[in-house]
PyMOL Python script that loads the backbone (N, CA, C, O; Angstrom):
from pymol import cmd

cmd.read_pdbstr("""\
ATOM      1  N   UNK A   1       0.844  -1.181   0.000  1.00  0.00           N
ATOM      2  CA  UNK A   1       0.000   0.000   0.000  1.00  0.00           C
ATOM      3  C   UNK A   1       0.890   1.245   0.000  1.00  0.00           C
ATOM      4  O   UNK A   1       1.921   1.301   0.670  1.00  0.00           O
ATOM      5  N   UNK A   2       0.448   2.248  -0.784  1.00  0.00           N
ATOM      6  CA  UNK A   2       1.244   3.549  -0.713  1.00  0.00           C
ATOM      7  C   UNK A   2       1.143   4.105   0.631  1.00  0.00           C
ATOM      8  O   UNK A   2       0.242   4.061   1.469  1.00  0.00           O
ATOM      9  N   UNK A   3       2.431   4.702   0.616  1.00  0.00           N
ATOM     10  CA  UNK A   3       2.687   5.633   2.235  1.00  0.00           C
ATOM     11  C   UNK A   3       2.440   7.393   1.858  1.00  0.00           C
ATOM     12  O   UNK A   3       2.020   8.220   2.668  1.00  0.00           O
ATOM     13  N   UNK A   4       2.814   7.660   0.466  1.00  0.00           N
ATOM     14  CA  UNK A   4       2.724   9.119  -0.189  1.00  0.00           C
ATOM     15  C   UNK A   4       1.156   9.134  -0.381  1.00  0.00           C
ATOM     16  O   UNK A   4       0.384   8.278  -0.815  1.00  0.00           O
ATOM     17  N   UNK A   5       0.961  10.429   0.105  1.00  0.00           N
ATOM     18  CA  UNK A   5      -0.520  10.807   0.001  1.00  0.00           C
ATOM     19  C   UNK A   5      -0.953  10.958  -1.670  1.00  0.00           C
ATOM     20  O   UNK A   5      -2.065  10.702  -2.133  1.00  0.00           O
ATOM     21  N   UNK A   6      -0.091  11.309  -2.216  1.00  0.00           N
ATOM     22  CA  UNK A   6      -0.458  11.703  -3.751  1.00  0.00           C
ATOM     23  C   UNK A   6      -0.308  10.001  -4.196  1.00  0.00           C
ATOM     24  O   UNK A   6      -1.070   9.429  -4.975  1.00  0.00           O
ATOM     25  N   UNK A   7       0.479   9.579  -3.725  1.00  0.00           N
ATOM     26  CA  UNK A   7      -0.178   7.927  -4.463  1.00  0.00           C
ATOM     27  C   UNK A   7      -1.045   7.269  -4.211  1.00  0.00           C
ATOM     28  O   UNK A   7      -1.455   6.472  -5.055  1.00  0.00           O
ATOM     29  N   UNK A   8      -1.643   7.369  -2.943  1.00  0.00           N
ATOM     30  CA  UNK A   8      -2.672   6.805  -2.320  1.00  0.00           C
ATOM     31  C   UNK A   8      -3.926   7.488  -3.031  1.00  0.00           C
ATOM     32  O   UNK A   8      -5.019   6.925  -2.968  1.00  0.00           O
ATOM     33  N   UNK A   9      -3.746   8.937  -3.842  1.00  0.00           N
ATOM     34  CA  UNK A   9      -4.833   9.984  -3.942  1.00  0.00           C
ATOM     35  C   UNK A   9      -4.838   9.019  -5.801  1.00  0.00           C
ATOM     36  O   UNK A   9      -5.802   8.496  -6.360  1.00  0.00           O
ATOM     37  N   UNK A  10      -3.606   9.106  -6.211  1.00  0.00           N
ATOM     38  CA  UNK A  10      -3.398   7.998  -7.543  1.00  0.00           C
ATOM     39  C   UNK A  10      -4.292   6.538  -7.580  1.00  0.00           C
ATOM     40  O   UNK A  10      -4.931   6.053  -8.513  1.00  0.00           O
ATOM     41  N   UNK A  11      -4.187   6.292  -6.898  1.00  0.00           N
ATOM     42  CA  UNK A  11      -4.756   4.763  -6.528  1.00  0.00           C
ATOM     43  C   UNK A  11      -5.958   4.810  -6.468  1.00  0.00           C
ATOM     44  O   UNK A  11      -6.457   3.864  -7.079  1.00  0.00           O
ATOM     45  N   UNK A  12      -7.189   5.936  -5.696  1.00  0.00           N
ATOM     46  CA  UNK A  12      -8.549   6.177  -5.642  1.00  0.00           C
ATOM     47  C   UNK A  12      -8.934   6.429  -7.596  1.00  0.00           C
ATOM     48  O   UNK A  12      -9.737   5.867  -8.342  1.00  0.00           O
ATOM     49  N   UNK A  13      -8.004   7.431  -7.804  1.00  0.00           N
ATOM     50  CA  UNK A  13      -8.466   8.254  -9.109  1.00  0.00           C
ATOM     51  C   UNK A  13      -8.417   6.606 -10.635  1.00  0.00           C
ATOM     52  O   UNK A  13      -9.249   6.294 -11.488  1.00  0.00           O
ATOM     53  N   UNK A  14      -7.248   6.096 -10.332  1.00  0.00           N
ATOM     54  CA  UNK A  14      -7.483   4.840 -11.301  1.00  0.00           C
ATOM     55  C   UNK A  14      -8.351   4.234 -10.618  1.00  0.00           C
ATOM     56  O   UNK A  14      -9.094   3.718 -11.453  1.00  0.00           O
ATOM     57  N   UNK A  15      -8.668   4.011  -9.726  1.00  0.00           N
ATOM     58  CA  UNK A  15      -9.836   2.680  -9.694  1.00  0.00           C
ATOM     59  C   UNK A  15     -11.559   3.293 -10.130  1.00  0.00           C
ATOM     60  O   UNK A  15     -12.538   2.615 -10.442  1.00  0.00           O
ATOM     61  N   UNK A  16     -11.468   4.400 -10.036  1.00  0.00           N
ATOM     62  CA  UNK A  16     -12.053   5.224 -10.816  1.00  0.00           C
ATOM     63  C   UNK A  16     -12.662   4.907 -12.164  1.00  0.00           C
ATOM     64  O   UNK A  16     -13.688   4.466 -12.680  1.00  0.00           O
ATOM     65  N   UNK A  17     -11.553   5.339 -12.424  1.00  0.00           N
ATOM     66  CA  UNK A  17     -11.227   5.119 -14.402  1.00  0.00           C
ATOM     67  C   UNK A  17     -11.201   4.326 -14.703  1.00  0.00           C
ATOM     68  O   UNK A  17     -11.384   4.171 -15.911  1.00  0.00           O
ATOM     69  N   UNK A  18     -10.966   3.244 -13.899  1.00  0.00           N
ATOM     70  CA  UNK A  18     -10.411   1.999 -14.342  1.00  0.00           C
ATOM     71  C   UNK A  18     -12.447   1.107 -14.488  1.00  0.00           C
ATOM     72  O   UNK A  18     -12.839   0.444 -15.448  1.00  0.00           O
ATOM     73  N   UNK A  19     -13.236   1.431 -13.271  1.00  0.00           N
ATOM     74  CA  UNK A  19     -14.448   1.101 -13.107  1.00  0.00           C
ATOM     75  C   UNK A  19     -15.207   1.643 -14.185  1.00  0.00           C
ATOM     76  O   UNK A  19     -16.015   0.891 -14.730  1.00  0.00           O
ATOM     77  N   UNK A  20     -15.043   3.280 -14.747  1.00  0.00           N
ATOM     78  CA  UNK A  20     -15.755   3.628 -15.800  1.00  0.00           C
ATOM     79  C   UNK A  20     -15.495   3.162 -16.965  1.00  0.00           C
ATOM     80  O   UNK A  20     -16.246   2.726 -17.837  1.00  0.00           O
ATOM     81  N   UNK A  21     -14.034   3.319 -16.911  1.00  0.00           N
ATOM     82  CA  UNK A  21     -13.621   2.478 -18.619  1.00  0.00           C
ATOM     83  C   UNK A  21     -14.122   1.204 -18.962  1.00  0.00           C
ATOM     84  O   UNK A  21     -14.135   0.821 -20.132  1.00  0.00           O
ATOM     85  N   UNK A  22     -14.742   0.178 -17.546  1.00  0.00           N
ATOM     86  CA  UNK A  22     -14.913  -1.042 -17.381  1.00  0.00           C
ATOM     87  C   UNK A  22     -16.835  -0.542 -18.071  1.00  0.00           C
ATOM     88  O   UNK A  22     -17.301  -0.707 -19.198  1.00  0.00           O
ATOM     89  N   UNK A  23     -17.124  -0.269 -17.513  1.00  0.00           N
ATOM     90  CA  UNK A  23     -18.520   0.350 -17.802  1.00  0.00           C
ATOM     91  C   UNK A  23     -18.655   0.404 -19.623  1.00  0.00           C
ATOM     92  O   UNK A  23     -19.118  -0.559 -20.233  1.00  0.00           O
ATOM     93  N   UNK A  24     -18.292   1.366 -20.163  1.00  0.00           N
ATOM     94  CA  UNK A  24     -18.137   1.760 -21.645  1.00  0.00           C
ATOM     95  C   UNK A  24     -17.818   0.625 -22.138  1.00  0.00           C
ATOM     96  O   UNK A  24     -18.606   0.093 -22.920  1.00  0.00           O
ATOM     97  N   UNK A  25     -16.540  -0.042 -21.784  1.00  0.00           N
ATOM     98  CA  UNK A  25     -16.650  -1.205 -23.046  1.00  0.00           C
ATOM     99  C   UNK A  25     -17.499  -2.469 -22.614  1.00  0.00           C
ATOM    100  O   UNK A  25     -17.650  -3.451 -23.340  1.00  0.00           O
ATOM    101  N   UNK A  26     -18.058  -2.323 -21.295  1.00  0.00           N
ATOM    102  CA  UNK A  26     -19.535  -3.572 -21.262  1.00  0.00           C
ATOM    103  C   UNK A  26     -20.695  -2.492 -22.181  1.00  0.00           C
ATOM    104  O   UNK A  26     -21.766  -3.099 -22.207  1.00  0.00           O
ATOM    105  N   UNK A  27     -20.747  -1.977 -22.461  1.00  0.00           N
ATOM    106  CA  UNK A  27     -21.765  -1.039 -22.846  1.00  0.00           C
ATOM    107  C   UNK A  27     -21.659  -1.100 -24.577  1.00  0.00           C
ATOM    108  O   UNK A  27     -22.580  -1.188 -25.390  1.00  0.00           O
ATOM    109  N   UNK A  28     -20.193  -1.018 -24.807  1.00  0.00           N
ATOM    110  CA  UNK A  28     -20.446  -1.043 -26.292  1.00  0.00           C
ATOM    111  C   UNK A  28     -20.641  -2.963 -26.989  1.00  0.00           C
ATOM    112  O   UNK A  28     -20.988  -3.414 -28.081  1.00  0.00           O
ATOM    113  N   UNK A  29     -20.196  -3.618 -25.648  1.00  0.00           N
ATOM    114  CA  UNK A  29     -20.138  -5.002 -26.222  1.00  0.00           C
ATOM    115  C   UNK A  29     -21.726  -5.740 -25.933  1.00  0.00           C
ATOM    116  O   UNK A  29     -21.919  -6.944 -26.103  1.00  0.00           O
ATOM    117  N   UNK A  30     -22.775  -4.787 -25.477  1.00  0.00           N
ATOM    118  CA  UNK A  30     -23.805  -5.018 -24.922  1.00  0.00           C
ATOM    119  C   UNK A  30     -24.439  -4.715 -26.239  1.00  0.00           C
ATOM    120  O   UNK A  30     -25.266  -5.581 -26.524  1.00  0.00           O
ATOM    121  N   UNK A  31     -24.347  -3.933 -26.984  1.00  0.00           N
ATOM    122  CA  UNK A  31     -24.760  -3.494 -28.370  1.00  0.00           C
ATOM    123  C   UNK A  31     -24.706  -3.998 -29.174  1.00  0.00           C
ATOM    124  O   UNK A  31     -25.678  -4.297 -29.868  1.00  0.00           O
ATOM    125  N   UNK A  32     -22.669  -4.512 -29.566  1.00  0.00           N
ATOM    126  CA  UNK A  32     -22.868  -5.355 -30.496  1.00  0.00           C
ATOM    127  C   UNK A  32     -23.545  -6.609 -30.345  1.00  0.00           C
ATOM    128  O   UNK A  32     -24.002  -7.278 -31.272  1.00  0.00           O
ATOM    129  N   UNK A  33     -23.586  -6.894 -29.106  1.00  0.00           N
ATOM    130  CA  UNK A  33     -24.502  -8.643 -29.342  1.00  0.00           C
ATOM    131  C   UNK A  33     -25.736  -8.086 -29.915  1.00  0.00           C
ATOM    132  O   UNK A  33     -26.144  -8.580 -30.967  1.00  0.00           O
ATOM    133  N   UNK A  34     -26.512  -6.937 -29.258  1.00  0.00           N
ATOM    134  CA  UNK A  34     -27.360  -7.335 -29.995  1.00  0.00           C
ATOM    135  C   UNK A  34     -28.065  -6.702 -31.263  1.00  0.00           C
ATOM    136  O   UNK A  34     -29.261  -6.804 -31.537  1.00  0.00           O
ATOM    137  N   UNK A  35     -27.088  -6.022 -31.989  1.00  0.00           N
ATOM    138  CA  UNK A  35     -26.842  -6.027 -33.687  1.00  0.00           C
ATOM    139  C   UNK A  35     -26.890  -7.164 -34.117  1.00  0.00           C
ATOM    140  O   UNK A  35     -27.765  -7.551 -34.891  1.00  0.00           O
ATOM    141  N   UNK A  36     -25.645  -8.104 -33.533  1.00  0.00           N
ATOM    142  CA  UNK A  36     -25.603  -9.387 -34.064  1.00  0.00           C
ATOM    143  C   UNK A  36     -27.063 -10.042 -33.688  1.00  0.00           C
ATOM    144  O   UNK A  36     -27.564 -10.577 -34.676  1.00  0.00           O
ATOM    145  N   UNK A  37     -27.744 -10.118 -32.684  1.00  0.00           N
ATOM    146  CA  UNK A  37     -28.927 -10.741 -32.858  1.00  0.00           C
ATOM    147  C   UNK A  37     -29.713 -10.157 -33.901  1.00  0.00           C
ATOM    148  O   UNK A  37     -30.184 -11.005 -34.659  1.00  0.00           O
ATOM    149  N   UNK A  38     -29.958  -9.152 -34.134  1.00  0.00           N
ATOM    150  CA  UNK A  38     -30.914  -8.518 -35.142  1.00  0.00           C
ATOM    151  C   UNK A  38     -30.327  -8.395 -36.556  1.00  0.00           C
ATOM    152  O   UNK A  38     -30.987  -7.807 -37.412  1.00  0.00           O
ATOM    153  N   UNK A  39     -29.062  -8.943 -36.868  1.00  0.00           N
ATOM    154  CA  UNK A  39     -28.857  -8.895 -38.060  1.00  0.00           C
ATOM    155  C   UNK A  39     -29.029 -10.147 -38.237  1.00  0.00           C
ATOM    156  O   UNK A  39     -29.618 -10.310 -39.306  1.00  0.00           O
ATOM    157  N   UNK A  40     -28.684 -11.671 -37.427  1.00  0.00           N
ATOM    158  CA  UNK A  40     -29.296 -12.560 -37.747  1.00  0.00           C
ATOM    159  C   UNK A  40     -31.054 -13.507 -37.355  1.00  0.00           C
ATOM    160  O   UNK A  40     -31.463 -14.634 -37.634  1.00  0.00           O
ATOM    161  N   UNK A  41     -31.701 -12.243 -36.553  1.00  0.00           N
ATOM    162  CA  UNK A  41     -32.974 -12.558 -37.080  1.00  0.00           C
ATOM    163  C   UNK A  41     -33.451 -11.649 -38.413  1.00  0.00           C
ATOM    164  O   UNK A  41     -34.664 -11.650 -38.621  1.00  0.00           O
ATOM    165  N   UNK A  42     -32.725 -10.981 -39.205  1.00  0.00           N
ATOM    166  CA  UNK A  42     -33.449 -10.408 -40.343  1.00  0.00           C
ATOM    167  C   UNK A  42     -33.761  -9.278 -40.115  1.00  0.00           C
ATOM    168  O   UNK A  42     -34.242  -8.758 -41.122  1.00  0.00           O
ATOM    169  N   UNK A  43     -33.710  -8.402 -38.978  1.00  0.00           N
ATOM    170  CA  UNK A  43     -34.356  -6.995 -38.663  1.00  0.00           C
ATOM    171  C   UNK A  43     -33.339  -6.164 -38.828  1.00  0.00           C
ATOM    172  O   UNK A  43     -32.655  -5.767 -37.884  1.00  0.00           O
ATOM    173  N   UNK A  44     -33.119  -5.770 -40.261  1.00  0.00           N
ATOM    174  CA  UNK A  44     -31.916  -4.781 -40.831  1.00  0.00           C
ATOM    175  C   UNK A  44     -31.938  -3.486 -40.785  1.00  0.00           C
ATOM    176  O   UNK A  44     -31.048  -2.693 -41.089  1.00  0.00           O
ATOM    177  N   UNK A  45     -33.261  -3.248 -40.290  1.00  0.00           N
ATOM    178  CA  UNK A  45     -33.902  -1.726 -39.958  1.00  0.00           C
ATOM    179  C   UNK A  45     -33.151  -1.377 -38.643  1.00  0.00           C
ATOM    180  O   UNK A  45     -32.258  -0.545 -38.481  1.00  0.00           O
ATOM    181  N   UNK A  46     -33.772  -2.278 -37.677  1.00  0.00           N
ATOM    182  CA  UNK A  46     -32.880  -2.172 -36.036  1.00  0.00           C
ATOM    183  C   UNK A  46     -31.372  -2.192 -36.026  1.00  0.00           C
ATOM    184  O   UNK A  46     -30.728  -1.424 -35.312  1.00  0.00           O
ATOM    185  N   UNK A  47     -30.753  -3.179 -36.917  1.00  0.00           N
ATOM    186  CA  UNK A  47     -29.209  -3.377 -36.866  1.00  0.00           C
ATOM    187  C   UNK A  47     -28.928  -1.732 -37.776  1.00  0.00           C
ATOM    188  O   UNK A  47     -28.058  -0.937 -37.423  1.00  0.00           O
ATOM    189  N   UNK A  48     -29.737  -1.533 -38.797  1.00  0.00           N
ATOM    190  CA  UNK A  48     -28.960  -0.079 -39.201  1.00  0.00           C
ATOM    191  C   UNK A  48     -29.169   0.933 -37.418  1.00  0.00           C
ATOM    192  O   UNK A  48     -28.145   1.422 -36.941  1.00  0.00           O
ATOM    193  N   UNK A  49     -29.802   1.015 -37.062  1.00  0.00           N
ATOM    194  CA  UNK A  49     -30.309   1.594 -36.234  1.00  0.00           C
ATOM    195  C   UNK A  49     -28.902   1.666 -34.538  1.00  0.00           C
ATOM    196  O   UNK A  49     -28.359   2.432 -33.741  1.00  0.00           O
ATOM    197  N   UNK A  50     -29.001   0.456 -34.890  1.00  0.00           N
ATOM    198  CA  UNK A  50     -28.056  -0.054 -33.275  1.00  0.00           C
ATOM    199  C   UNK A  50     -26.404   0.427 -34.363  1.00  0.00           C
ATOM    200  O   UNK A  50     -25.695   1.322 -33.902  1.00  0.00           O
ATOM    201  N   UNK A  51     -26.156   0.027 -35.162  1.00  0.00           N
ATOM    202  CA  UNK A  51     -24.904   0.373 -35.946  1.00  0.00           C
ATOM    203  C   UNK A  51     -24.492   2.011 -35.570  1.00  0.00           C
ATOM    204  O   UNK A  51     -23.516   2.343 -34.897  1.00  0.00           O
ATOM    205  N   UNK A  52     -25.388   2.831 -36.118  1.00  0.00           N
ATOM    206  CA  UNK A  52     -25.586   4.312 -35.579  1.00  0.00           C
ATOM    207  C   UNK A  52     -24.933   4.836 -34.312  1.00  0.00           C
ATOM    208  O   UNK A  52     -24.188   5.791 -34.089  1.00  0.00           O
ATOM    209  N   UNK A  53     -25.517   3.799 -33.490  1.00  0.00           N
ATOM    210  CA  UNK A  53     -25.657   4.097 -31.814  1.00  0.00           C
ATOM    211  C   UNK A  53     -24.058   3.414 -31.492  1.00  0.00           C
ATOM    212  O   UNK A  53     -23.394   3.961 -30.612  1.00  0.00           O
ATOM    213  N   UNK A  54     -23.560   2.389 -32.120  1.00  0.00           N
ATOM    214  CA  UNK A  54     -22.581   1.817 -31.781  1.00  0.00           C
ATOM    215  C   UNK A  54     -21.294   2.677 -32.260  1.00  0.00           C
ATOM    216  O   UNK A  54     -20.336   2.814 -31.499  1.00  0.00           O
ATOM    217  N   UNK A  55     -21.314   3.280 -33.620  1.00  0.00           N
ATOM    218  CA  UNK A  55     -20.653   4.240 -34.380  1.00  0.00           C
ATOM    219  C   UNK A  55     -20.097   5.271 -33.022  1.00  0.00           C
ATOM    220  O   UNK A  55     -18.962   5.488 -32.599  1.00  0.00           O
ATOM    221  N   UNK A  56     -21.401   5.752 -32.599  1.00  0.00           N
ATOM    222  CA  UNK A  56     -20.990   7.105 -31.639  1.00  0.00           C
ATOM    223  C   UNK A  56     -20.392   6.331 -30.786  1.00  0.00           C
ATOM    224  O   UNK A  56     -19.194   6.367 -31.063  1.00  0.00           O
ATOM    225  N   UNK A  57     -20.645   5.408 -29.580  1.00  0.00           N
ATOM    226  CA  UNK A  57     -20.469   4.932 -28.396  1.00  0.00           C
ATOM    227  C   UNK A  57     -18.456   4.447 -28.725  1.00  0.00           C
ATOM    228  O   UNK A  57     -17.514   4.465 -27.933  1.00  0.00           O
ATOM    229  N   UNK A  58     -18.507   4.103 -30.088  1.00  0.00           N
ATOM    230  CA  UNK A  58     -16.858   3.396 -30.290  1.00  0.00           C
ATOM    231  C   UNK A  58     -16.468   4.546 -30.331  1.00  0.00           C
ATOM    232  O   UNK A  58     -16.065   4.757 -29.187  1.00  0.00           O
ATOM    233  N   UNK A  59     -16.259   5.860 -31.192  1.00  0.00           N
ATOM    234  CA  UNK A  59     -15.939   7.293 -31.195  1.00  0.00           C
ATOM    235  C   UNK A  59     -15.946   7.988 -30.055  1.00  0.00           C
ATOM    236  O   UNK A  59     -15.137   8.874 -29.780  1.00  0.00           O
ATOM    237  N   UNK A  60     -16.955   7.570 -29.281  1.00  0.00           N
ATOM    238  CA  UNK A  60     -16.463   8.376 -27.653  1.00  0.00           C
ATOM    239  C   UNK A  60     -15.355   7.181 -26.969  1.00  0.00           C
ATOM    240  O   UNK A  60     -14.243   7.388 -26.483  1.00  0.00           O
ATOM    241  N   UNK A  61     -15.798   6.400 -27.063  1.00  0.00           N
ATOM    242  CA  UNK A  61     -14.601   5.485 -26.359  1.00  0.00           C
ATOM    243  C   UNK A  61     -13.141   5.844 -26.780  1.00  0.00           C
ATOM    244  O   UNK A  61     -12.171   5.977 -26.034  1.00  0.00           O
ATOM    245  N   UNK A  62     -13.198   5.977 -28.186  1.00  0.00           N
ATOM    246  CA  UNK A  62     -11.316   5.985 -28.549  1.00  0.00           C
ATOM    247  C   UNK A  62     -11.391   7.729 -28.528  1.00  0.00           C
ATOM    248  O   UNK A  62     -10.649   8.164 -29.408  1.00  0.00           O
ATOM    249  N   UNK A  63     -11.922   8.574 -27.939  1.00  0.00           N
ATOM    250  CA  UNK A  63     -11.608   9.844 -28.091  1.00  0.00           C
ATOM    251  C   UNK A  63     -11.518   9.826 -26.125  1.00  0.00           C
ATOM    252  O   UNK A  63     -10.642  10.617 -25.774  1.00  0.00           O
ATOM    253  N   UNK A  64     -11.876   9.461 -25.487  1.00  0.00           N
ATOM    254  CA  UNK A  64     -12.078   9.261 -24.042  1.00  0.00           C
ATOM    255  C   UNK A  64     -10.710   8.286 -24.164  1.00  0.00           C
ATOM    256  O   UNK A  64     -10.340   7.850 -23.073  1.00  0.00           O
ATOM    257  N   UNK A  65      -9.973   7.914 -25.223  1.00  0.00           N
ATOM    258  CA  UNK A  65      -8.513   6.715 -24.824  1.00  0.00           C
ATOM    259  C   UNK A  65      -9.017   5.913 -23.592  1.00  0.00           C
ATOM    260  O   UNK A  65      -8.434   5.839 -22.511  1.00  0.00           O
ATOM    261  N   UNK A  66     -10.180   5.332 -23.924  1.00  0.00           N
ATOM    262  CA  UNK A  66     -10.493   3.873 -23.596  1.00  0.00           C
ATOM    263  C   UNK A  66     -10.241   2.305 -24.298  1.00  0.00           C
ATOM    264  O   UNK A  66     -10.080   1.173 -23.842  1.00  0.00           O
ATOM    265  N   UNK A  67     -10.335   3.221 -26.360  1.00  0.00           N
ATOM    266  CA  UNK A  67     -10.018   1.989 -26.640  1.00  0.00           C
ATOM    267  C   UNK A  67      -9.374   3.044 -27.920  1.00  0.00           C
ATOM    268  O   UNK A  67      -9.620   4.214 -28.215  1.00  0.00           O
ATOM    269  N   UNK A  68      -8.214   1.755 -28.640  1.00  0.00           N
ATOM    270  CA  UNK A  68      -7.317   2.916 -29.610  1.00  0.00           C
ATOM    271  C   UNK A  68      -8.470   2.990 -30.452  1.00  0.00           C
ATOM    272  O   UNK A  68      -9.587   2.479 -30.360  1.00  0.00           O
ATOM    273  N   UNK A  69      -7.711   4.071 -31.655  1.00  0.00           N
ATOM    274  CA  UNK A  69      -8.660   4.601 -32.841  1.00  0.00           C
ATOM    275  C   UNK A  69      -8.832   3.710 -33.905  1.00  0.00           C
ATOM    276  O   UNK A  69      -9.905   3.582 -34.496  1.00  0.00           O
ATOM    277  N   UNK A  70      -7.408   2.844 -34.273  1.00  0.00           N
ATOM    278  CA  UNK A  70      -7.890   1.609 -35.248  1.00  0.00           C
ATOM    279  C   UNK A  70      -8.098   0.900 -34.476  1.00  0.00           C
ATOM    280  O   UNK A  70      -7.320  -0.016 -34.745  1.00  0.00           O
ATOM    281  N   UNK A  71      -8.983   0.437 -33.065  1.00  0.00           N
ATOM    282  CA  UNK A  71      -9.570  -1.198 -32.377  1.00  0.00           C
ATOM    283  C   UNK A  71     -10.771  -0.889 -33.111  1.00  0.00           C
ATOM    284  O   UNK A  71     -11.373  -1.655 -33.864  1.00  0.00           O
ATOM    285  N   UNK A  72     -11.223   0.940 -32.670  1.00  0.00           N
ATOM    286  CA  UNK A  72     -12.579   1.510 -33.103  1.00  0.00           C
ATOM    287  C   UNK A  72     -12.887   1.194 -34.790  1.00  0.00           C
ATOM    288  O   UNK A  72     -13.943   0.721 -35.211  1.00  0.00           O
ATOM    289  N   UNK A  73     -12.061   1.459 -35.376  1.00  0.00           N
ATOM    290  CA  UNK A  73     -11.775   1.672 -36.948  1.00  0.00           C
ATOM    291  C   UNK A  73     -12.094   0.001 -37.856  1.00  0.00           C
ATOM    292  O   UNK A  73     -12.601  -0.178 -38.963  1.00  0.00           O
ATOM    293  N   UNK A  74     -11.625  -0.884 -36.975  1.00  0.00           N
ATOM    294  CA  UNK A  74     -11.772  -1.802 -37.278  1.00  0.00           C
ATOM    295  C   UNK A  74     -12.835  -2.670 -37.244  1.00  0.00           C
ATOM    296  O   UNK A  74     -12.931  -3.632 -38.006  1.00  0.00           O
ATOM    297  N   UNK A  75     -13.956  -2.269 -36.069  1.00  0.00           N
ATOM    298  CA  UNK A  75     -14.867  -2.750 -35.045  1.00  0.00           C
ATOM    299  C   UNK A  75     -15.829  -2.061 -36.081  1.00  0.00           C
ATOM    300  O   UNK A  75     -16.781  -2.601 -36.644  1.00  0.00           O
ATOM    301  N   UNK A  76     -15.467  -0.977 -36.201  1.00  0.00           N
ATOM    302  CA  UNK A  76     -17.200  -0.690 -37.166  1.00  0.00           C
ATOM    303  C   UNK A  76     -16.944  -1.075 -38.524  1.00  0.00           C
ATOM    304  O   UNK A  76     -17.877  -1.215 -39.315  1.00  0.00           O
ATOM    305  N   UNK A  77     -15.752  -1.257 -38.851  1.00  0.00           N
ATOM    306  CA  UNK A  77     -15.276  -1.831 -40.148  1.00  0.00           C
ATOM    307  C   UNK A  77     -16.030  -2.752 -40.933  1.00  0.00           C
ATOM    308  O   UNK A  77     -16.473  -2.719 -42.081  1.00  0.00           O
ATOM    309  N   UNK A  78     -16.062  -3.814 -39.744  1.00  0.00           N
ATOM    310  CA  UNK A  78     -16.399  -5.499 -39.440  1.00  0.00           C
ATOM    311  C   UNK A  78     -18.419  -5.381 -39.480  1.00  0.00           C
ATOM    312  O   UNK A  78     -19.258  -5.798 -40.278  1.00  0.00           O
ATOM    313  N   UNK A  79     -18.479  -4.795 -38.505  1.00  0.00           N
ATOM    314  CA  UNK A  79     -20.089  -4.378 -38.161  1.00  0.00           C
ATOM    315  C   UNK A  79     -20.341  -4.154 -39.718  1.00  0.00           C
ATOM    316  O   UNK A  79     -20.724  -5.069 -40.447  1.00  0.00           O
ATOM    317  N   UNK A  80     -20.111  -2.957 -40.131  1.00  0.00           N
ATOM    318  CA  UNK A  80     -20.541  -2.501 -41.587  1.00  0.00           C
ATOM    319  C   UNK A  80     -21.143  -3.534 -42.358  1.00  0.00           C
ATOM    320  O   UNK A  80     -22.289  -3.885 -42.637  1.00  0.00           O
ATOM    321  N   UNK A  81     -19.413  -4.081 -42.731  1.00  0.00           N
ATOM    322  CA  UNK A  81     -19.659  -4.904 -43.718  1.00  0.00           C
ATOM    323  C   UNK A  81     -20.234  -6.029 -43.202  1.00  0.00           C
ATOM    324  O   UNK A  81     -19.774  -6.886 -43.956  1.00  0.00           O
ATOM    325  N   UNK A  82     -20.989  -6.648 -42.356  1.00  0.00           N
ATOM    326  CA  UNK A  82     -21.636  -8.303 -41.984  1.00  0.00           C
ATOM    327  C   UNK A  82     -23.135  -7.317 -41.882  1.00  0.00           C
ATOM    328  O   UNK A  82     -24.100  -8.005 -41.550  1.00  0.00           O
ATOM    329  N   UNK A  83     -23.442  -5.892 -42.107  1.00  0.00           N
ATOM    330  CA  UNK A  83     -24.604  -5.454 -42.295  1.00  0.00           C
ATOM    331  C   UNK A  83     -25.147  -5.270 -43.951  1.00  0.00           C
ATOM    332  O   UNK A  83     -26.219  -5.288 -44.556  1.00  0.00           O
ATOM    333  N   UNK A  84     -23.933  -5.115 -44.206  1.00  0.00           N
ATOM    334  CA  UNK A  84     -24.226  -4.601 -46.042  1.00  0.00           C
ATOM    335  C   UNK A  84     -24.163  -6.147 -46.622  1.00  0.00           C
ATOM    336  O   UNK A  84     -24.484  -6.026 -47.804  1.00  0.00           O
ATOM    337  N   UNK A  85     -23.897  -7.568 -46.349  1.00  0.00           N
ATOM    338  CA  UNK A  85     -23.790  -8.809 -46.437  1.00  0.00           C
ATOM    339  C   UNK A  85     -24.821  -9.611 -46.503  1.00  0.00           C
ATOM    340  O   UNK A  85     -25.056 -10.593 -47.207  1.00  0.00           O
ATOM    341  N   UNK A  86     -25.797  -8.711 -45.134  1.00  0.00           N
ATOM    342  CA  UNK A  86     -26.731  -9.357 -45.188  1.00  0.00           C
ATOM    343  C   UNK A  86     -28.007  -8.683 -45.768  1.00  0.00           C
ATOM    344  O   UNK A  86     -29.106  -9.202 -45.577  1.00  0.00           O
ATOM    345  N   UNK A  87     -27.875  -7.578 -46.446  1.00  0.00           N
ATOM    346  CA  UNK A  87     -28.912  -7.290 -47.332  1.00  0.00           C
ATOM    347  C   UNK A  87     -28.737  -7.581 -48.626  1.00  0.00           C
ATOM    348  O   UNK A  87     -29.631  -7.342 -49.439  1.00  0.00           O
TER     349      UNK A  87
END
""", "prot")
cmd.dss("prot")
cmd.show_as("cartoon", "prot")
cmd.util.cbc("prot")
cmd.orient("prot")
């Protein structure tokens, strides 16, 4: 355990960040499942719809440096195209 007050004050502030950052990416992986459910029951209206919502949520994540810019880049990459696939 830290003895310096500013590390101990370090240690509150990441577990912090560390809990919210934990938050956002259950949040964006909560989405894609269920794109993936709605792109494979056929509801391409909702998956355009959740795609949208997922677009912003990956863009705040890698601008918040939660997750890099090509994990993001790649992630809607993938989404896209298994949406444009299945129409």
């Amino acid at each position: 355990m830290a003895n310096i007050k500013s590390a101990e004050k370090r240690i509150l502030v990441i577990e912090k960040k560390t809990a919210l950052n934990k938050s956002r990416k259950s949040e964006i992986k909560t989405y894609i499942k269920k794109f993936e459910n709605a792109v494979n029951a056929g509801d391409l209206v909702e998956a355009k719809v959740l795609l949208n919502i997922i677009d912003k949520k990956l863009k705040r994540a890698a601008h918040k440096n939660v997750l890099h810019k090509n994990t993001v880049a790649r992630k809607v990459s993938r989404l896209t195209k298994k949406l444009n696939q299945a129409m």
